[in-house]
C-alpha positions in Angstrom: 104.6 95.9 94.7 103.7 96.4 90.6 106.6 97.6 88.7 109.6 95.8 90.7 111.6 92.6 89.9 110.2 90.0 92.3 112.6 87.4 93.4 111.6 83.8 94.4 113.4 81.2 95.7 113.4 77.5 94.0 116.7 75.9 95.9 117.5 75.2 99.5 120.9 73.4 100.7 121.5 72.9 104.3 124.0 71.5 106.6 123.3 71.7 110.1 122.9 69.6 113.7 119.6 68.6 112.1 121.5 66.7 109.1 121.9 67.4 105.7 119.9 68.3 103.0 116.4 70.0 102.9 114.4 67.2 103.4 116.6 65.5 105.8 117.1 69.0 108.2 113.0 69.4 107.8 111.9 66.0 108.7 114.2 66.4 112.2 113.0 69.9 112.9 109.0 69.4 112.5 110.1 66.7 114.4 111.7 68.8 117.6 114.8 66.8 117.6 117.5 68.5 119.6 121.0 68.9 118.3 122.8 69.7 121.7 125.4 67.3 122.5 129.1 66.8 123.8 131.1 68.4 121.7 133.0 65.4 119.4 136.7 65.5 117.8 137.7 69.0 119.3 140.2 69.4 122.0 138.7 71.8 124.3 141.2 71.6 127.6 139.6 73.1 130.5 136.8 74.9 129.1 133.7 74.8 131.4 131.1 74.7 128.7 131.9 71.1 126.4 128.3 70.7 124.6 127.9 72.3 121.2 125.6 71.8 118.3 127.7 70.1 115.5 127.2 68.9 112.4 127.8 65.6 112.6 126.5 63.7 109.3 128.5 66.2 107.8 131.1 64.5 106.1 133.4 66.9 103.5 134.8 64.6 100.9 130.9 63.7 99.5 131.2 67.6 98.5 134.8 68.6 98.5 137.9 67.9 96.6 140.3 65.7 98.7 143.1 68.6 98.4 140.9 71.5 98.9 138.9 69.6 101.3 142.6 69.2 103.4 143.5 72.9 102.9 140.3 75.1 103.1 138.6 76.2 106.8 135.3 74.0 107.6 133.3 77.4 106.8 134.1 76.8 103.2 133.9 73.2 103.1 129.8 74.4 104.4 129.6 77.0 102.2 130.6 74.4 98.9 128.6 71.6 99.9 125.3 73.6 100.9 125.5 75.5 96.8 126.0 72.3 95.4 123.1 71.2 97.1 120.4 74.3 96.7 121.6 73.9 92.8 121.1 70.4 92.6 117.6 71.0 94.6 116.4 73.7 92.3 117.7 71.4 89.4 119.8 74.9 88.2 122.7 75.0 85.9 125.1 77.8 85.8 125.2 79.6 82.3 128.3 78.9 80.3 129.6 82.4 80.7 128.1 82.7 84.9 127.4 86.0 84.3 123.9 86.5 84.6 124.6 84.9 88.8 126.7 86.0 91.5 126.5 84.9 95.2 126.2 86.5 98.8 127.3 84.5 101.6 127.2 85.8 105.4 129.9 84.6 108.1 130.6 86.2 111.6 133.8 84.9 111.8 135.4 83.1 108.6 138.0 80.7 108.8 138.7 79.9 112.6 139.8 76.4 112.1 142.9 77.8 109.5 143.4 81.1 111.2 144.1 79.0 114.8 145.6 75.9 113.3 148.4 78.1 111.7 148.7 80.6 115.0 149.8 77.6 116.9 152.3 76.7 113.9 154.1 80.3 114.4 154.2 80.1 117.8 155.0 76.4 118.1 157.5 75.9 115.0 158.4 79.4 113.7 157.2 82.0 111.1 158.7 79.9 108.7 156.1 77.3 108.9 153.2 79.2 108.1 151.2 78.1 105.1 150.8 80.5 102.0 146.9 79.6 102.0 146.5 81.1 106.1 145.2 84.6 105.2 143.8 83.9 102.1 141.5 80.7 103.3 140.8 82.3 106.7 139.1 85.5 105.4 135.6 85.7 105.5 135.4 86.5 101.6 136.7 83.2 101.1 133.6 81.5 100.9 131.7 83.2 98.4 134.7 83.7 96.7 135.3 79.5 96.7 131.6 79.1 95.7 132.2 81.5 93.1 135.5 79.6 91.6 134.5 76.0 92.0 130.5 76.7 90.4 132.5 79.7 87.7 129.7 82.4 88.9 130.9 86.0 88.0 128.0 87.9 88.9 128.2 90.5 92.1 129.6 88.6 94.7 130.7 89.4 98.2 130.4 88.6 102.1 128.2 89.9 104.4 129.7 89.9 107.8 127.2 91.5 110.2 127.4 88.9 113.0 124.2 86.8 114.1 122.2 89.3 111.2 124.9 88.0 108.2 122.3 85.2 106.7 119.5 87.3 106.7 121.0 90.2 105.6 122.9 88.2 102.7 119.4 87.2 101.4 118.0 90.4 101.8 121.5 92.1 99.7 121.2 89.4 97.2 117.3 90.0 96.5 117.7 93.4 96.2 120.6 92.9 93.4 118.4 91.2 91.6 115.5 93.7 91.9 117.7 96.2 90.5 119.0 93.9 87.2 122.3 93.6 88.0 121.6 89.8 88.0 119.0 87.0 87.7 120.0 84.4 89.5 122.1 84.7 93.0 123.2 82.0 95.8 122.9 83.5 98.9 122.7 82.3 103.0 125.2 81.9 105.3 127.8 79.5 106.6 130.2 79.8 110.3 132.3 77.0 111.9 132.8 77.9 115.2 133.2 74.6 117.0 136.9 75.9 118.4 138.7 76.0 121.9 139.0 79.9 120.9 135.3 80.4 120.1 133.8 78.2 122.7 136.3 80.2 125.2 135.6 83.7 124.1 131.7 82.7 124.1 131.8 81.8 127.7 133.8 84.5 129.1 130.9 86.7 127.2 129.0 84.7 129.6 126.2 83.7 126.8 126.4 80.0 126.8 124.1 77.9 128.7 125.7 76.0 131.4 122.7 73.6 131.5 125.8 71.0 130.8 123.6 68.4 132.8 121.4 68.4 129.9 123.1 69.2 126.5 120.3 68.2 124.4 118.0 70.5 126.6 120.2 72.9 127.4 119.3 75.8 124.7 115.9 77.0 126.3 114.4 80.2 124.2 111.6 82.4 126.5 112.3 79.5 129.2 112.8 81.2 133.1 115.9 79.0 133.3 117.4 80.1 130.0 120.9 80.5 130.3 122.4 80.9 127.1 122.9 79.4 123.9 124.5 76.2 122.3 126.8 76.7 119.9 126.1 75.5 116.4 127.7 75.1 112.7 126.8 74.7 109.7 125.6 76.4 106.3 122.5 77.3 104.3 122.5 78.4 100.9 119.6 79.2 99.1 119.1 80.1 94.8 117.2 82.9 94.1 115.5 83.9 90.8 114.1 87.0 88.9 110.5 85.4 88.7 110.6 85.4 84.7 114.0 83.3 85.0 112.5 81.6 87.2 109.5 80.6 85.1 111.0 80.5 82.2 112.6 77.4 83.1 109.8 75.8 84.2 111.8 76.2 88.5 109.5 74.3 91.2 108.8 77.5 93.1 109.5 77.4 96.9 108.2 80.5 98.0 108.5 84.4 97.4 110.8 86.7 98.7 108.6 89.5 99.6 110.5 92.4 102.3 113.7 92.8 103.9 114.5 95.4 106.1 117.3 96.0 108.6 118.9 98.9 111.3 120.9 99.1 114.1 120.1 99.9 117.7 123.5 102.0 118.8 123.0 100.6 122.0 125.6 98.0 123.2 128.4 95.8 121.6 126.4 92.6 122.7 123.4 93.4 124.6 120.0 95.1 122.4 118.3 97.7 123.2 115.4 96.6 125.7 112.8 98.2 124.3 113.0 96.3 120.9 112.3 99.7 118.9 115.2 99.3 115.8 114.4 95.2 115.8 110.7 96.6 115.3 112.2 99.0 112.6 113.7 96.1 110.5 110.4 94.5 110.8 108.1 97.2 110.1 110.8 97.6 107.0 110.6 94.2 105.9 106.9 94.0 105.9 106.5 98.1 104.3 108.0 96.4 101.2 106.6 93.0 100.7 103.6 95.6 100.8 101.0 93.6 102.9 99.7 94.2 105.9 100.8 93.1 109.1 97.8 91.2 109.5 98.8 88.5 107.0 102.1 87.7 108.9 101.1 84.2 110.9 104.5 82.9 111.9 107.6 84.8 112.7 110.8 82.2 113.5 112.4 84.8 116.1 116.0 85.4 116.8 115.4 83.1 120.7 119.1 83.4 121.2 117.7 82.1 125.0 119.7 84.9 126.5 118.3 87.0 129.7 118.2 90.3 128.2 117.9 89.5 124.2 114.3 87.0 124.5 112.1 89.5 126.4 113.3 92.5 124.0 112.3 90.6 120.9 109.3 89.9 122.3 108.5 93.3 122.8 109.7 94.4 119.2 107.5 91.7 117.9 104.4 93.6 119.7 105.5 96.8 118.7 105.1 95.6 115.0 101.9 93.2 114.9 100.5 95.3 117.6 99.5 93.1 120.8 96.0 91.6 119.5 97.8 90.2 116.6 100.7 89.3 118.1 98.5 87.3 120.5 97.6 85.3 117.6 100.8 85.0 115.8 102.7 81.4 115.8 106.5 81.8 117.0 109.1 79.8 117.8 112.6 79.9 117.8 114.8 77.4 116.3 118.1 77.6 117.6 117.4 75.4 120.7 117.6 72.3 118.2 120.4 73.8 115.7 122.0 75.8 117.9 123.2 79.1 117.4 125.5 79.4 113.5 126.2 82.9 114.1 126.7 84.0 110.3 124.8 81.0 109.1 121.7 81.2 111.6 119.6 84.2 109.7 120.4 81.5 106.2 119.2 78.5 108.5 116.1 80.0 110.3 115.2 81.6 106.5 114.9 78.0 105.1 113.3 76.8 107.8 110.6 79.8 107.8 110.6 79.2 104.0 109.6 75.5 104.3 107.1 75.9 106.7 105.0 78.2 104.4 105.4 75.4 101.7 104.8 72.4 103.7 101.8 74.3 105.9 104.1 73.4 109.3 105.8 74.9 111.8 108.7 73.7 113.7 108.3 74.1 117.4 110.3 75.9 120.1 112.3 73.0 122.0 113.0 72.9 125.7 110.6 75.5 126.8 108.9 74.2 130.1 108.2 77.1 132.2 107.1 80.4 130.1 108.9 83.5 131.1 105.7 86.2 131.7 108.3 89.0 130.3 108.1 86.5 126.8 104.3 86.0 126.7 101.8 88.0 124.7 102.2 85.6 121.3 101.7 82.2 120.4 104.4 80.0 121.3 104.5 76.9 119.1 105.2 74.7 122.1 107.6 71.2 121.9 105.1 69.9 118.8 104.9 71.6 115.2 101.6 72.8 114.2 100.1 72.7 110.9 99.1 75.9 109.9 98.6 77.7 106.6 100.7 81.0 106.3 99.5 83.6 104.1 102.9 84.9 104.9 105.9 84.6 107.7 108.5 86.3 108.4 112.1 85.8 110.3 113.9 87.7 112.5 117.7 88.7 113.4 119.9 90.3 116.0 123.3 90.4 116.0 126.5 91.5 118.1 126.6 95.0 118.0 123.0 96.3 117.4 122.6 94.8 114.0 119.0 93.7 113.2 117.7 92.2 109.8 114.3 90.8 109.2 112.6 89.3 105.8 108.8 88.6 104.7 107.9 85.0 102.8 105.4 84.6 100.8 104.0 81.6 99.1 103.8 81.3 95.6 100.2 81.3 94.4 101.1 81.6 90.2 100.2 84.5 90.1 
């Protein structure tokens, strides 16, 4: 739209099951390879579901200071490493003074790993015991808050904590405050480390995860009939954003554009969505009414596929809703999470970098583990097992979280002009 700041992005960092980095995490998902496995180095006890997505390359101290690396929660040590590396990717440095840059950052959850680690303390050792960093390194404004400190950024900054939605909504906040001036540059995405006896627990008395456990790198299965639940996952993505002028000013390797964001709720359920998909087709519609193209020009949507019984056929149905069903028919989707797994607050960060490199690199990642199409998912064009090239005039990604909460944003390449 003429008169408005745009906002491009020209850094990606990345942590996830796929590896680490942005070419690292791309090369394993154009190439389907699954992240499901046992679940490594966590104590589980009797939990029935042992199989989670993890980061393993992952490893803190390349990132982290040894003694904040030994007191902060996992979710910062993701949030940390995956700035350092969009910043080192969009070869950025943060003015002297930081003002001009601030940072959004999206958990579901915070810091599980501290908050649990010094529960057991109290209850094991006494009150006494408990460290002075528990509340403030388990709250979920810790990690933009950490990001912020360590990189000196003093520009709006805050946490966005909107369940499954958070990534996706964080980019869509953090564009916005630069449309409006309040800053040029801004790190935004998402980070969640839920890999915990708690979490895995609570996940599977919600009765979402996939018991598939004879199968853990096939056990996430998006649109599949035998689709069961989800995997899991952890990680972080964090990508730099920039006015355009800043942008080009500096001579920034443009990635793509950051075109519409949109969002709602469904007041429908605390975990199921609303069947008919109509607020998930409102964020849409949203996103697309202000990148201000038609919806003709969208040729690849990277869906929410949280593999669940009620959530995949109701995103489907929103995603007819918006392209209308002759389009739609036409449109390449797939959804992620069956190789990453589901990151919660990260996964709206991780499925944005992975729609925004596949309308760079002309690919698309595929869908994973989908054998035997459910008929209430069909009436678009499932990218299958393989990627596909294919050159997007435009793509856009799409959330759904706990509670009703829906975000959805447009990418377009950058043409120059």
């Amino acid at each position: 739209m003429s008169g408005r700041r745009r906002v491009v992005m020209t850094g990606i960092g990345i942590i996830c099951a796929l590896g680490v980095g942005r070419d690292d995490v791309w090369r394993n998902a154009v190439a389907g390879r699954p992240g499901g496995a046992e679940i490594a180095g966590v104590e589980l006890g009797d939990a029935p579901v042992t199989m989670a997505c993890q980061a393993r390359d992952f490893v803190v101290e390349d990132f982290v200071d040894r003694r904040l690396a030994r007191r902060a929660d996992r979710v910062t040590h993701f949030a940390l490493a995956a700035a350092q590396l969009a910043l080192a990717d969009a070869a950025l440095t943060v003015s002297a003074d930081g003002r001009d840059t601030g940072c959004v950052l999206g958990t579901g959850t915070g810091g599980n790993h501290v908050r649990d680690e010094n529960h057991i303390t109290m209850l094991e050792r006494g009150v006494d015991r408990i460290s002075p960093f528990a509340i403030p390194y388990s709250m979920c404004n810790h990690p933009p808050a950490e990001v912020s400190m360590q990189l000196g950024l003093r520009g709006p900054t805050m946490a966005m904590v909107t369940a499954c939605a958070a990534g996706a909504d964080a980019i869509g906040t953090a564009t916005a405050i630069i449309r409006r001036g309040d800053a040029d540059v801004m790190l935004s995405g998402g980070t969640d480390a839920m890999i915990t006896p708690l979490w895995i627990a609570g996940f599977d008395a919600m009765r979402v995860l996939s018991h598939h456990t004879d199968d853990p790198a096939g056990a996430a299965r998006p649109f599949d009939t035998s689709r069961d639940g989800f995997l899991v996952g952890e990680g972080a993505a964090v990508v730099i954003l920039e006015e355009l002028g800043h942008a080009t000013a500096r001579g920034a390797d443009i990635i793509c554009e950051i075109a519409g964001y949109g969002a709602s709720a469904d007041a429908h359920h605390i975990t199921d969505p609303d069947p008919t998909g109509t607020s998930q087709a409102r964020a849409m519609r949203a996103a697309i009414a202000e990148a201000g193209i038609p919806v003709e020009r969208i040729g690849y949507v990277n869906a929410h596929g949280g593999a669940s019984r009620p959530g995949d056929p109701s995103e489907i149905a929103a995603l007819r809703r918006v392209l209308g069903d002759a389009h739609a028919a036409t449109t390449a989707v797939s959804a992620t999470k069956a190789m990453h797994g589901h990151c919660l607050g990260a996964t709206g960060a991780i499925e944005a970098v992975l729609t925004a490199l596949a309308v760079v690199d002309g690919r698309v990642a595929p869908t994973i583990n989908l054998r035997d199409l459910d008929p209430d998912c069909t009436g678009v064009d499932h990218v299958i097992g393989t990627a596909r090239a294919l050159h997007l005039d435009a793509a856009m990604t799409s959330n759904n979280g706990l509670g009703g909460h829906n975000a959805a944003l447009v990418l377009t390449p950058w043409t120059g002009a």
